[in-house]
C-alpha positions, 0 to 999 in steps of 0.5 A, a space after each residue: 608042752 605038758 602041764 607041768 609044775 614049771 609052766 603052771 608056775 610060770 602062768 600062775 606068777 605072769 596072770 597074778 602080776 597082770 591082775 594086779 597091775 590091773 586093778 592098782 592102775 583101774 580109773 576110780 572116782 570112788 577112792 577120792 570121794 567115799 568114806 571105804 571102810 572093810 572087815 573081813 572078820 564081819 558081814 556087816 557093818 553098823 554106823 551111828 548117827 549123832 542127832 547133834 553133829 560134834 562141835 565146840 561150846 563154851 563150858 559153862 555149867 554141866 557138860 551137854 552131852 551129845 546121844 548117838 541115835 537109836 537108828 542106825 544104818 546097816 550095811 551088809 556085805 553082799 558076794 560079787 564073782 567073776 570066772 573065765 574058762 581057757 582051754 587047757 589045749 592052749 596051755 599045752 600048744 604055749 598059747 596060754 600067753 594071750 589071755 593076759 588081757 582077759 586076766 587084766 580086764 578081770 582085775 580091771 573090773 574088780 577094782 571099779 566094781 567099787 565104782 559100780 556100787 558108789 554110783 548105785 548108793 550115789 543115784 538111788 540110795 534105800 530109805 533113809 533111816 528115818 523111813 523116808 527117801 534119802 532125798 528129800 525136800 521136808 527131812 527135819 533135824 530138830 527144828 531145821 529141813 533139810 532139802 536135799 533135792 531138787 528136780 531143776 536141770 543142771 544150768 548156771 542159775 539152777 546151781 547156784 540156788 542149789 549150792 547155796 541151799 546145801 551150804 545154808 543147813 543147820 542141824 538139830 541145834 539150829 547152828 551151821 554145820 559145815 555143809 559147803 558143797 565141795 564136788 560136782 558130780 555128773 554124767 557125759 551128758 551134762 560135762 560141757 554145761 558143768 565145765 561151762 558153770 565152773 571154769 567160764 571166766 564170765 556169764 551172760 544173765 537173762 538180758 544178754 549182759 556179761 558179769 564175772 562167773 561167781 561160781 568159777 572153781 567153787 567146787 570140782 568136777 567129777 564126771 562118772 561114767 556111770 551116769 548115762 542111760 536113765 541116770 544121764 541128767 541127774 547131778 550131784 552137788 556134796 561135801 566130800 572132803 573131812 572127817 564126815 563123807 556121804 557114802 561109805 564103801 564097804 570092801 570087806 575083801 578085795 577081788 583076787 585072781 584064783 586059778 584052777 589049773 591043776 591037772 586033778 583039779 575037776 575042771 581040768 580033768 572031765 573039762 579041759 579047761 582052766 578056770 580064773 575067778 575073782 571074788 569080792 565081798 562088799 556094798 555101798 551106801 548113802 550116809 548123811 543127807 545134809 552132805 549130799 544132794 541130787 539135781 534133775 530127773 530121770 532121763 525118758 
């Protein structure tokens, strides 16, 4: 079979469709979790932080206006690819066929690369736009800390005091900000110990006694994949829902299957191979640390 324009078409229209079925039935955490914004006119993105978080007032006197800060967190796309060679040889004996797979691995990745950089911003974030690590046990906003972190191990107890620390932070005006953890985000390692603390009808304290568990369904569970190896104890606790979300996914341009299998194409006429690439555009990052927290250490 030569390559001509029928077979081509016929691979080129199979490939396509497999990548993007691909890529519309890939398991994500991202799309339920992070704020995703993208602008392929742009590189970069920039985000404001309001140093008095909106809310209502009674209007008595002038209006007081609320300044966005100076800073600003930047965050600039950064190029992803992904390319496969088959040999043109398959093509021509019909065999092209069986790498369907591959094309539907290719979209398959390209759609949790977004979950690659989620993880990345979730785990270990940049300094935060004052200067100082995201986590941070001392940050103020105007008078109050903010202390989203915590090196204790994920257990019943552990969670509890955390929980209640996010969900007591105020903001620059010393008034509440509606910080109530809403997800729970942790690694196969920690799955069991979060579905015991979550969905237990019961506990039992420090003298063997057993109460109802208070901290049955107070938040969902998220267990990411990605959190294995040095990131296999570290926990999660953060608001994910509302207009404010702690992680931005930047998709400036989705992955797309590109096919090169055109007999004067370079690679096809001195190699004789047919080449599939993907590309992406895009990058992730940590917000607002009053909606995110980290429990636990780096594993040895």
């Amino acid at each position: 079979m030569e390559l001509n324009h029928e077979t081509l078409s016929a691979m080129r229209t199979s490939f396509n469709l497999k990548f993007k079925q691909a890529v519309e039935g890939a398991e994500t955490i991202y799309r339920d979790l992070a704020d995703i914004e993208g602008d392929p006119k742009h590189t970069a993105m920039e985000i404001p932080f309001l140093d008095a978080f909106a809310g209502m007032r009674e209007w008595l006197g002038p209006r007081q206006i609320k300044n966005l800060a100076t800073h600003k967190i930047r965050l600039v796309e950064r190029p992803w690819e992904d390319t496969v060679a088959i040999p043109v040889r398959d093509v021509e004996s019909d065999n092209w066929g069986i790498y369907g797979t591959l094309v539907a691995a290719m979209g398959e990745a390209g759609e949790q690369l977004w979950d690659t950089l989620f993880t990345e911003a979730l785990v270990n974030p940049p300094n935060w736009i004052d200067g100082a690590s995201f986590y941070n046990s001392s940050r103020k906003y105007g008078p109050s800390t903010i202390n989203n972190v915590t090196t204790n191990a994920l257990t019943f107890a552990n969670f509890g005091s955390f929980f209640t620390q996010m969900y007591s932070f105020r903001g620059q005006n010393g008034q509440p900000v509606n910080t109530r953890p809403t997800h729970l985000i942790v690694g196969p390692a920690l799955e069991d110990t979060a579905r015991e603390i979550l969905y237990s009808d019961t506990y039992r304290d420090s003298n063997d006694q057993e109460f109802a568990n208070p901290h049955k369904d107070k938040v969902k569970l998220v267990v990411s994949p990605r959190l294995t190896g040095t990131n296999a104890n570290y926990w999660f606790l953060g608001r994910f829902t509302g207009a404010l979300k702690p992680i931005l996914v930047l998709k400036n341009k989705e992955a797309a299957l590109t096919i090169l299998n055109q007999p004067n194409d370079e690679n096809v006429f001195m190699d004789g191979r047919i080449l599939f690439g993907a590309e992406a555009y895009g990058n992730a990052a940590a917000l607002f640390p009053h909606l995110l927290g980290r429990g636990g250490t780096a594993a040895g």
